[in-house]
C-alpha positions in Angstrom: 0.0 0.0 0.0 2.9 2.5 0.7 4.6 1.9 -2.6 1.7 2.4 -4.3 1.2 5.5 -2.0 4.9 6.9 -3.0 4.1 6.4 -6.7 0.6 8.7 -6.6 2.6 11.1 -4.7 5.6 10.7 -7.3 3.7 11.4 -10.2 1.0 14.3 -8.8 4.0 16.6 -7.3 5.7 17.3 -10.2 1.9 17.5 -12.2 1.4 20.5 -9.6 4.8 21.7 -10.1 4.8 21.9 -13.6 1.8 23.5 -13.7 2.8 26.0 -11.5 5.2 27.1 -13.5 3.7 26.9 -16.5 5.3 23.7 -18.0 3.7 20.7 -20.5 0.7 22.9 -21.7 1.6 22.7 -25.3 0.1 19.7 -26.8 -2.8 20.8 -28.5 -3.8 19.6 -31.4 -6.1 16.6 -32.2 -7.0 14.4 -35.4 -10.5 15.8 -36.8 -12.6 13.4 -38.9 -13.3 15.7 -41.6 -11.0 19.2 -41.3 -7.8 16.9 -40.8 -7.1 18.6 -37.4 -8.2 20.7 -34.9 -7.6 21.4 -31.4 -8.4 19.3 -27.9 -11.4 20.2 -26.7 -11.2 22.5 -23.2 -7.5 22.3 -22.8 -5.6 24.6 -21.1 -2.3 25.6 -23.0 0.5 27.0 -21.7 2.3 28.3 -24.7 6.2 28.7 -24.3 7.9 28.0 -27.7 7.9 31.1 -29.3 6.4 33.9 -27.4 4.1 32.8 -24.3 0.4 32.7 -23.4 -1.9 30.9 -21.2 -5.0 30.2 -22.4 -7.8 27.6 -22.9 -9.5 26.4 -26.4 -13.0 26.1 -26.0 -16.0 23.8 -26.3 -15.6 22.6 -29.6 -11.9 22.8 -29.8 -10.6 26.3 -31.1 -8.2 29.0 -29.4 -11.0 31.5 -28.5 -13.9 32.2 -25.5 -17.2 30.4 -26.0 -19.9 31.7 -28.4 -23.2 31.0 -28.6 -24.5 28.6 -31.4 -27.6 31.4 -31.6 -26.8 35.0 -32.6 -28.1 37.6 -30.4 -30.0 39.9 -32.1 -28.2 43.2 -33.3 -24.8 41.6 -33.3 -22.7 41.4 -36.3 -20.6 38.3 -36.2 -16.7 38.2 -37.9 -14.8 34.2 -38.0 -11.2 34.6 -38.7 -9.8 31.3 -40.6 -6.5 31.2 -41.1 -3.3 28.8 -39.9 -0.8 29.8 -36.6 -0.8 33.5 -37.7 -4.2 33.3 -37.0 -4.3 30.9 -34.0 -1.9 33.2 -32.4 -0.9 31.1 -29.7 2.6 32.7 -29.5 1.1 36.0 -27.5 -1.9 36.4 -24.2 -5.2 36.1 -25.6 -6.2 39.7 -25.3 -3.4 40.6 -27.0 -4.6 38.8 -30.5 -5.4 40.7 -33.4 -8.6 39.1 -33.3 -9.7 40.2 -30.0 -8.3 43.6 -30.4 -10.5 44.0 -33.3 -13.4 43.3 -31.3 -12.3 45.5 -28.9 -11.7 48.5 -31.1 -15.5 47.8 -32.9 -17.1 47.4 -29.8 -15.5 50.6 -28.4 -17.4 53.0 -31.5 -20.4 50.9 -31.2 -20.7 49.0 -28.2 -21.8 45.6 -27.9 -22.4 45.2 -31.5 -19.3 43.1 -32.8 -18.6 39.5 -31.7 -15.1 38.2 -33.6 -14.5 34.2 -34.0 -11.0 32.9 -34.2 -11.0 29.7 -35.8 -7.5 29.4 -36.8 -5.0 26.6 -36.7 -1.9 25.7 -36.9 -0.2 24.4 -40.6 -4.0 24.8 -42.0 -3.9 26.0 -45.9 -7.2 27.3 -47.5 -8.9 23.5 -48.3 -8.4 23.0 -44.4 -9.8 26.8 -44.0 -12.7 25.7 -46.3 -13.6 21.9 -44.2 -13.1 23.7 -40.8 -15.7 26.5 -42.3 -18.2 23.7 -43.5 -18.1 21.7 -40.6 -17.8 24.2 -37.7 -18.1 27.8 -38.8 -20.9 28.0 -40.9 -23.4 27.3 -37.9 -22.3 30.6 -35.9 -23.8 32.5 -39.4 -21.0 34.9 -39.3 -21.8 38.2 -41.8 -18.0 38.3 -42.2 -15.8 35.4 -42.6 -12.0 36.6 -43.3 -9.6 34.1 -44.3 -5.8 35.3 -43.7 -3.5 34.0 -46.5 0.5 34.0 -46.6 3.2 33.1 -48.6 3.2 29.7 -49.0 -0.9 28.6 -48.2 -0.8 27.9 -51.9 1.2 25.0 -51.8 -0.3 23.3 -48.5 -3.7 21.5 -50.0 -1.8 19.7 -52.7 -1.0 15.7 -53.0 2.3 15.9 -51.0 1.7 18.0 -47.9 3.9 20.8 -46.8 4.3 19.4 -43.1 6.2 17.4 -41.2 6.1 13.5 -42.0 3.6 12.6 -38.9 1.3 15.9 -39.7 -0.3 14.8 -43.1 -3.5 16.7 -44.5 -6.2 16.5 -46.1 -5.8 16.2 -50.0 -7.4 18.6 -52.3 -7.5 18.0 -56.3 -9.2 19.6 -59.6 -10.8 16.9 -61.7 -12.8 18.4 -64.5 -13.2 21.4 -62.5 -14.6 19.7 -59.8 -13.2 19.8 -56.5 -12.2 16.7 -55.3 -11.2 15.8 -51.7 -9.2 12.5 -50.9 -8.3 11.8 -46.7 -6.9 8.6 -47.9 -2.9 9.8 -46.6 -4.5 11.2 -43.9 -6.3 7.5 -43.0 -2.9 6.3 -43.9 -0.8 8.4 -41.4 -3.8 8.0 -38.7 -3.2 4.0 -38.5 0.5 4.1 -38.4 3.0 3.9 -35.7 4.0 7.4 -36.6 0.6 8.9 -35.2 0.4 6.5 -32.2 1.5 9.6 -29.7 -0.9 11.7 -30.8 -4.1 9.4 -31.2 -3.3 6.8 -28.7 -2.8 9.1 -25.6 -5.3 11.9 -25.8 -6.5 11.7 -22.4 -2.7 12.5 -21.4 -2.3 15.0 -23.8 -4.9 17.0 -22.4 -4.8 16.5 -19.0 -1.1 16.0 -17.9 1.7 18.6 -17.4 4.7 15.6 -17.0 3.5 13.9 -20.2 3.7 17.7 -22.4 7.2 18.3 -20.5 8.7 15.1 -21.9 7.5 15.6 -25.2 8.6 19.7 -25.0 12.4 17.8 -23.6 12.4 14.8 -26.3 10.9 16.5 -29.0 11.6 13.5 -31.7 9.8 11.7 -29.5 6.7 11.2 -32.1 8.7 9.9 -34.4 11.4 7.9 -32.4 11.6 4.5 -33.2 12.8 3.0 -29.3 9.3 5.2 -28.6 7.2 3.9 -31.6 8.6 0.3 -31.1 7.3 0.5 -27.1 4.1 1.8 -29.1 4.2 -2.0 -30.8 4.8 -4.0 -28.0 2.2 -2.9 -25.8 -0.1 -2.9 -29.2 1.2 -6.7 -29.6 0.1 -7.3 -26.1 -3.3 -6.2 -26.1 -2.4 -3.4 -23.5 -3.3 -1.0 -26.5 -6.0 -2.0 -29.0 -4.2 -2.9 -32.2 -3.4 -0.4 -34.5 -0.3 -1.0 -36.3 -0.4 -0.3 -39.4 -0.2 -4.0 -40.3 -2.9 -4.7 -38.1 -5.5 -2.6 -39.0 -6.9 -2.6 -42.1 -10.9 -1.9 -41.8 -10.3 -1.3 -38.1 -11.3 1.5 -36.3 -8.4 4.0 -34.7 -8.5 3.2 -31.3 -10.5 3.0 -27.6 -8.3 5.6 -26.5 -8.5 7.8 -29.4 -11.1 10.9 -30.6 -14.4 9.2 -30.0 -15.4 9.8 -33.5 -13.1 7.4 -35.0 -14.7 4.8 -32.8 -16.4 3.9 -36.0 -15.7 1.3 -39.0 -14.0 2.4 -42.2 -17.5 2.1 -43.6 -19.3 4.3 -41.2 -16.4 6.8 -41.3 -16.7 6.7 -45.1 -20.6 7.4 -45.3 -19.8 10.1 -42.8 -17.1 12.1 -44.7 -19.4 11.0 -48.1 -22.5 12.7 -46.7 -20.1 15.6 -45.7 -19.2 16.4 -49.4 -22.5 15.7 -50.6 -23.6 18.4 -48.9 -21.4 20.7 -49.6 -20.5 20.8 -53.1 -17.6 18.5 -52.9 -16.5 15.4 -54.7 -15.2 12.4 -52.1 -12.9 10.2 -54.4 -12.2 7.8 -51.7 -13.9 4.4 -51.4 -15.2 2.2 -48.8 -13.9 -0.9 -50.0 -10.5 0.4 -50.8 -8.2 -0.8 -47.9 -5.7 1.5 -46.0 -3.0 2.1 -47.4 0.7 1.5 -45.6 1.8 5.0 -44.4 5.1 5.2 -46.3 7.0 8.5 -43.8 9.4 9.2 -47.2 6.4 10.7 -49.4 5.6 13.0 -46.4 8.8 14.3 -45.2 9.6 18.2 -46.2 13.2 18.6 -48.3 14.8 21.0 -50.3 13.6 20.9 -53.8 14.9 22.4 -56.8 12.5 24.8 -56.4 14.4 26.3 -53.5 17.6 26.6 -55.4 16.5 28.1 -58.5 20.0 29.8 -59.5 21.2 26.2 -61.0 18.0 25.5 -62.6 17.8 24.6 -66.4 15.5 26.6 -68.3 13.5 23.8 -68.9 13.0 23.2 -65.6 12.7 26.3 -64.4 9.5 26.1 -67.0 8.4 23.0 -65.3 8.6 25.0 -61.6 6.4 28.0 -63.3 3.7 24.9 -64.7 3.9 23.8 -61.0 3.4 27.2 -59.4 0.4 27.9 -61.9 -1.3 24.1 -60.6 -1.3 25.1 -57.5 -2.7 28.6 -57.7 -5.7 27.2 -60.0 -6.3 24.5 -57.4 -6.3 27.3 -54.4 -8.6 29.5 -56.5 -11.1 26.4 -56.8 -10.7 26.1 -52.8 -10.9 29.7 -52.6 -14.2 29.9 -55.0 -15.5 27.3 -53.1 -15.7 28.8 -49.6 -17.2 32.0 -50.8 -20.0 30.2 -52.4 -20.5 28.6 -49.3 -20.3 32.1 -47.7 -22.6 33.8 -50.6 -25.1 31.2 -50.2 -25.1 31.4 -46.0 -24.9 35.2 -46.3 -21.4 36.1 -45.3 -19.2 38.6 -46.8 -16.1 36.7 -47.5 -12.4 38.9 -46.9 -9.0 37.6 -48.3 -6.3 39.0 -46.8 -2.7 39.2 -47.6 -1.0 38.3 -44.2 2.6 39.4 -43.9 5.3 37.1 -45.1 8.1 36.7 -44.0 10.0 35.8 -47.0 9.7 36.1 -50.8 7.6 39.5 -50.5 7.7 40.3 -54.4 7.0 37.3 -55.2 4.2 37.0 -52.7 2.6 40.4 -53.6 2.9 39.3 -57.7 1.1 36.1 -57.0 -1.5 37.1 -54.6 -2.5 40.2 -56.6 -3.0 38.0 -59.8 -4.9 35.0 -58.5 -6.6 36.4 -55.5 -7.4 39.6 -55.8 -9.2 38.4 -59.2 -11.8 36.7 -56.9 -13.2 40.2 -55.7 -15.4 40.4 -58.8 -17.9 38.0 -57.1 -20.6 40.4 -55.9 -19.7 39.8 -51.8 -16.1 39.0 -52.5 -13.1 41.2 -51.3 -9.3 40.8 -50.9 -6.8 42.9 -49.9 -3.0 42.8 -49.7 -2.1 44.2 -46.2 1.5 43.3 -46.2 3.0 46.7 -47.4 0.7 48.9 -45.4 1.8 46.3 -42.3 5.7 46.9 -43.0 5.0 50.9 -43.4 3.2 50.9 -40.1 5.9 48.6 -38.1 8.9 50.9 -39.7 6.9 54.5 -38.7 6.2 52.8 -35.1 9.7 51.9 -35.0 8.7 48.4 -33.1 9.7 44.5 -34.5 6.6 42.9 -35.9 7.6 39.5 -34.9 8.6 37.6 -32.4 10.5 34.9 -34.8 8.1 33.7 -37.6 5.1 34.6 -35.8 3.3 38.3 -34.7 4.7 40.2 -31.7 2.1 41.8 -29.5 3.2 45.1 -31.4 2.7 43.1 -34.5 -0.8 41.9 -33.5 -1.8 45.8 -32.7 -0.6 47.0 -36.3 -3.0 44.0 -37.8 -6.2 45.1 -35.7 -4.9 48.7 -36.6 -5.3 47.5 -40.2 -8.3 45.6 -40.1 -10.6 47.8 -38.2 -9.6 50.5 -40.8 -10.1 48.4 -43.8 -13.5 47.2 -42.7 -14.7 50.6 -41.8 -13.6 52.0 -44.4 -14.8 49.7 -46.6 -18.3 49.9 -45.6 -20.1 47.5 -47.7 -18.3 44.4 -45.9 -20.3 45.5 -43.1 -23.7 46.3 -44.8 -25.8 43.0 -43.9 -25.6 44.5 -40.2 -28.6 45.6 -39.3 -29.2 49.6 -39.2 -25.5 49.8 -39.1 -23.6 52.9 -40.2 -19.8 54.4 -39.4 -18.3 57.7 -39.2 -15.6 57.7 -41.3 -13.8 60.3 -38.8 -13.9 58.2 -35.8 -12.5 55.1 -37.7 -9.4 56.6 -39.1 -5.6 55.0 -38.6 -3.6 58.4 -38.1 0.2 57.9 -38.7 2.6 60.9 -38.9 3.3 61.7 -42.8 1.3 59.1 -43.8 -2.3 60.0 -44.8 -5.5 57.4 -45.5 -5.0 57.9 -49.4 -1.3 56.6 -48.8 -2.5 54.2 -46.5 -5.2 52.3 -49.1 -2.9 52.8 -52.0 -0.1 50.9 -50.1 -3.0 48.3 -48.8 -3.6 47.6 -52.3 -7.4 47.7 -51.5 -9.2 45.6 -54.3 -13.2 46.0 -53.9 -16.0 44.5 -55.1 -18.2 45.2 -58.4 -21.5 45.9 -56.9 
């Protein structure tokens, strides 16, 4: 009785210790049935990577407060979809570009803005557009904004932009139809490589020791003495079996997200009846067994196309045919969502979010295949990564942190929102008896007036 008495006490003092000083509160993020991934449900995070904040995700798994299914009467609602920009984990909640907006709204007219942040991390706009189907869509936002940055174009594609044990879901054009596959993420989901992440959910969420060792062995995911002690306790029943050798058909596992507690079939009709429904085209099939997760045809690399100086011409032609596949499948994506947002009533807002690397190129690309989308009737996009380094240089503050927005950087993006969107006031029109003063709404910066400001914004309206 005493040793088991030492080893409660062993294990719950340096649970209490770690979470008094704010240690092991960074595993977040959970396997999704249809979006790919999203966050664990009511889980405090304690973010110390890159910047800190401690926070909790919410009901239904995202990095805000709780909202109300039903919208009160008189409120005009904004959703923010986007990937870790967006998410914003890296500063205090309050600090967040999305909560300053609301702030700065509801300070001209009080109590009629409520502002959704549905980002998360590594999402690219065919994740944006399953996380709005399935989860946003119900809140009936008048504004969804989707924040896009150098390199979201290349994240929805066949061979995923991530990390080997991070696979997404697939996107594809076929005949101009919009095709969605989950097939590599199935693949990844029964393999030893995801066996950390689905297997020990209830650990992930509630347990500072477990987030410690993973924040001080951070290979641990994918390290094979790990993965192998995955196997063995698989082999001997201890886990339910989901090698991938083991379980073809089967469902995930016991311990996993309780909506893979479901046959291929059943998860099949699920993700079938999703696309039905909302104008895409599932090209995976029940009877088609799950695939071996092969970790080579998911790891990130250095491809020519990051060493372009001692390219051939010929393939420097076959990078440009590349480049222009994966814009024309992002525009599909991007059509897509503000259908879905036409038809539920939503203004739909692209913005440029600021990159930090290949500006011109960024700017070139997202004026030409973006911007091009604002001739839909409730379609607008706007390149705010200019205006953003104009405003960071005249403030004389740094923007970031490392890759992500300082808490100065998060105040010049509310800065620049709340002026676009009053300025702008069409976005905002659907709001009942709802009207700005210009005046009041103003960004004043010394030298730099609003005519400066919009030219440098690149503001690209719709044709009413």
């Amino acid at each position: 009785m005493s040793v088991v008495l030492l080893a409660v006490i062993a294990l719950l003092l340096p649970e209490q210790a770690f979470e008094f000083v704010h240690m092991g509160g960074q595993e977040c993020s959970k396997p999704d049935l249809i979006s790919g991934f999203i966050h664990l449900k009511n889980k405090r995070i304690t973010w110390t990577q890159e910047g800190f904040s401690s926070g909790s995700t919410n009901s239904i798994g995202f990095v805000d407060c709780e909202h109300a299914v039903e919208k009160p009467p008189g409120v005009c609602r904004i959703a923010m979809l986007g990937d870790s920009m967006t998410e914003s984990l890296q500063v205090p909640q309050d600090s967040r570009f999305s909560n300053l907006l609301e702030r700065r709204l509801n300070a001209v007219y009080p109590g009629r803005f409520e502002v959704f942040n549905f980002g998360i991390s590594a999402a690219g706009p065919g994740q944006d557009l399953l996380t709005y189907l399935r989860y946003v869509r119900q809140f009936k936002p008048d504004v969804t904004i989707l924040f896009f940055e150098s390199g979201d174009e290349d994240k929805d594609g066949r061979k995923p932009f991530m990390a080997p044990w991070h696979p997404h879901v697939v996107f594809s054009l076929q005949n101009e139809n919009l095709t969605v596959s989950w097939r590599d993420f199935d693949s990844w989901l029964h393999s030893v490589a995801a066996m950390p992440v689905v297997l020990f959910e209830p650990l992930r969420n509630k347990s500072h020791l477990w987030g410690v060792l993973i924040q001080r062995f951070n290979q641990i995911k994918t390290d094979a003495s790990f993965q192998g002690l995955c196997v063995c306790l698989d082999r001997l029943r201890l886990l339910t079996p989901i090698e991938d050798g083991l379980v073809v058909g089967l469902p995930v596992s016991r311990f996993g997200p309780s909506e893979f507690k479901k046959s291929q079939q059943e998860i099949y009709s699920s993700r079938s009846d999703f696309c039905a429904s909302s104008g895409l085209v599932c090209v995976d099939a029940p009877d088609v067994p799950i695939s071996r997760f092969n970790e080579a045809n998911f790891r990130f690399a250095c491809e020519p196309e990051f060493h372009t100086r001692h390219l051939t011409v010929e393939q420097q032609a076959g990078l440009v045919r590349r480049d222009r596949e994966r814009w024309k499948l992002t525009t599909a994506i991007l059509k897509r969502l503000a259908i879905e947002c036409e038809r539920q009533g939503s203004k739909f807002v692209i913005v440029g979010f600021p990159p930090l690397a290949g500006k011109k190129e960024f700017d070139s690309a997202f004026i030409h295949n973006v911007t091009a989308l604002a001739d839909r009737k409730s379609v607008y996009a706007v390149d705010l990564t200019p205006l953003f380094e104009v405003l960071a240089l005249k403030a004389n503050v740094s923007p970031r942190i490392a890759t992500h927005l300082s808490v100065a950087g998060h105040q010049i993006m509310a800065d620049l929102l709340f002026h676009y969107m009053t300025q702008q006031q069409s976005i905002l029109s659907q709001c009942s008896d709802f009207c700005l003063d210009r005046s009041r709404t103003q960004i004043k910066v010394e030298g730099c007036d609003e005519s400066v400001l919009l030219r440098h914004g690149k503001v690209s309206t719709p044709k009413l």
